[in-house]
C-alpha positions as CSV (number, residue, x, y, z in Angstrom):
1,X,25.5,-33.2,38.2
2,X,22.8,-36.4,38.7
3,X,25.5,-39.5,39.1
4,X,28.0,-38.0,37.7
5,X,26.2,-37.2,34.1
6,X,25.5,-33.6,32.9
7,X,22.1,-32.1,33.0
8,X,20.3,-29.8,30.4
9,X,17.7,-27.5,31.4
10,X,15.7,-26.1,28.3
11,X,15.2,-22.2,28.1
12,X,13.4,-20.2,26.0
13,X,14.5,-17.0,24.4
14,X,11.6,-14.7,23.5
15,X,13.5,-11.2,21.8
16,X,10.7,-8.3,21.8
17,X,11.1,-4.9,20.1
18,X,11.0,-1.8,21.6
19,X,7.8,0.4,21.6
20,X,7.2,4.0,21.1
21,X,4.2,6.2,21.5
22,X,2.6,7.8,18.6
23,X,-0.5,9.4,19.8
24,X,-3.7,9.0,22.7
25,X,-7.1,8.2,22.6
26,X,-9.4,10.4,25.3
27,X,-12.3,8.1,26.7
28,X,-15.1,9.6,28.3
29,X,-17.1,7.5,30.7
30,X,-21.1,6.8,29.7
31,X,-23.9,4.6,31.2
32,X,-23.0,2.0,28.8
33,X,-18.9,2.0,29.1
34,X,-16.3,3.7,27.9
35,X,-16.8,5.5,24.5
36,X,-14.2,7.6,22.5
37,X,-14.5,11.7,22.9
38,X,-10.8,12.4,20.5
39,X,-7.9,10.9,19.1
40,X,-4.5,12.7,18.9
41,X,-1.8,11.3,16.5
42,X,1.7,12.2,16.1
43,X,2.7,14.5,13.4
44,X,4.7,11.9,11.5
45,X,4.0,8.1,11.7
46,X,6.5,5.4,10.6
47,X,6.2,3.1,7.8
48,X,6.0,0.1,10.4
49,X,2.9,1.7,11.7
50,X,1.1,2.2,8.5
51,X,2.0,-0.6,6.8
52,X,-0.9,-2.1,10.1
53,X,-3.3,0.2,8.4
54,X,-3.5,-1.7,4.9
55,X,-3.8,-5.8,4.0
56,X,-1.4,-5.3,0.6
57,X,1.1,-2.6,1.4
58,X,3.0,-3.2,-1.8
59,X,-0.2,-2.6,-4.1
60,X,-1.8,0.4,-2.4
61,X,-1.1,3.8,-3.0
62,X,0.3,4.5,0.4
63,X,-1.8,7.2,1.5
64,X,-3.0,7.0,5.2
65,X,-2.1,9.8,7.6
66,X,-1.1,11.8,4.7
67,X,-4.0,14.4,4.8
68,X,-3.2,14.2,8.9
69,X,0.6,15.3,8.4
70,X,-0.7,18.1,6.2
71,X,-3.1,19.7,9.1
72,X,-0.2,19.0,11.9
73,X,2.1,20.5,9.6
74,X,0.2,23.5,8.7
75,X,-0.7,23.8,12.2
76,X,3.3,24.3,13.7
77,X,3.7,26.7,10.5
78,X,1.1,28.9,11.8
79,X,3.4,29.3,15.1
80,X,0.7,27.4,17.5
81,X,0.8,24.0,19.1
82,X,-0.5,21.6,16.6
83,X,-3.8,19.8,17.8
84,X,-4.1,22.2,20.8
85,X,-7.6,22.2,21.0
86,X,-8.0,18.5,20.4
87,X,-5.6,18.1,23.6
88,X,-7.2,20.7,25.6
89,X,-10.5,19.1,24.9
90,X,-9.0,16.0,25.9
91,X,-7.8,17.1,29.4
92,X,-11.3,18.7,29.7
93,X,-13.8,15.9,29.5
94,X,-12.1,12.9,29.5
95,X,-11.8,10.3,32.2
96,X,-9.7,7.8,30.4
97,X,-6.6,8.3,28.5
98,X,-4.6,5.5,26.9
99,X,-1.7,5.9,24.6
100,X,-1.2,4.4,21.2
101,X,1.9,2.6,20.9
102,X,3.7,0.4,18.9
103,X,6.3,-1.9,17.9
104,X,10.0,-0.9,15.9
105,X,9.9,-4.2,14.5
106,X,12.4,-3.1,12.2
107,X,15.1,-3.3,15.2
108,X,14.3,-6.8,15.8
109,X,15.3,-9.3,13.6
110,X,12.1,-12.0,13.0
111,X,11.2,-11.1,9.3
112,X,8.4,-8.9,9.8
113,X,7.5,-5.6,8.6
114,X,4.2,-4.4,10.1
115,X,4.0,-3.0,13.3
116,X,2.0,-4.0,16.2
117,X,0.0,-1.6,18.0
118,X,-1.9,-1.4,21.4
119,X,-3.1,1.1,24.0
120,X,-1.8,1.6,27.3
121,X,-3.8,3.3,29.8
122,X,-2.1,6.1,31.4
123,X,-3.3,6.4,35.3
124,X,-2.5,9.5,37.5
């Protein structure tokens, strides 16, 4: 208290979602930067996530990943890791790995639907 008066101090409250990982990108060094060997998606992908993927969600027919979920899904029927040879490929020749992640905006309250995504590198 300043002479006997009461002082405000102004704060801001920034709320961000939570992330989650839903698949890597391997990166394999080159003369001319960093280009992309493979990309490894999770077997299922939220609606948050794909909803990034189109500019009218509402009006399309909603079909990215779809053909993707069958492949992963085949793949664990068959009794073998799905993607194995993608990830082993990966660990191979890659020097780079960076996961995919993105928002759970629908945890958050701030009126938006689509997630954000971004890549994270991964050192060690």
């Amino acid at each position: 208290k300043l002479h006997k008066k009461e002082v405000a101090e102004a704060v801001s409250v920034v709320e961000a979602p939570p992330m989650i990982v839903v698949g890597f990108v391997g990166y394999v060094e080159t003369p001319r930067g960093l280009r992309a060997l493979t990309t490894v998606w999770a077997g299922h992908l939220s609606e948050e996530v794909k909803r990034r993927f189109y500019k009218a969600w509402h009006k399309s027919k909603q079909k990215a990943f779809t053909k993707y979920q069958k492949r992963w899904a085949d793949a664990s029927k068959a009794s073998e890791s799905p993607m194995a040879a993608e990830i082993e490929r990966a660990k191979k020749y890659c020097q780079v790995i960076r996961a995919i992640c993105h928002t759970q905006v629908s945890k958050v309250k701030i009126g938006q639907k689509k997630a954000h995504i971004k890549e994270i590198q991964i050192n060690g």
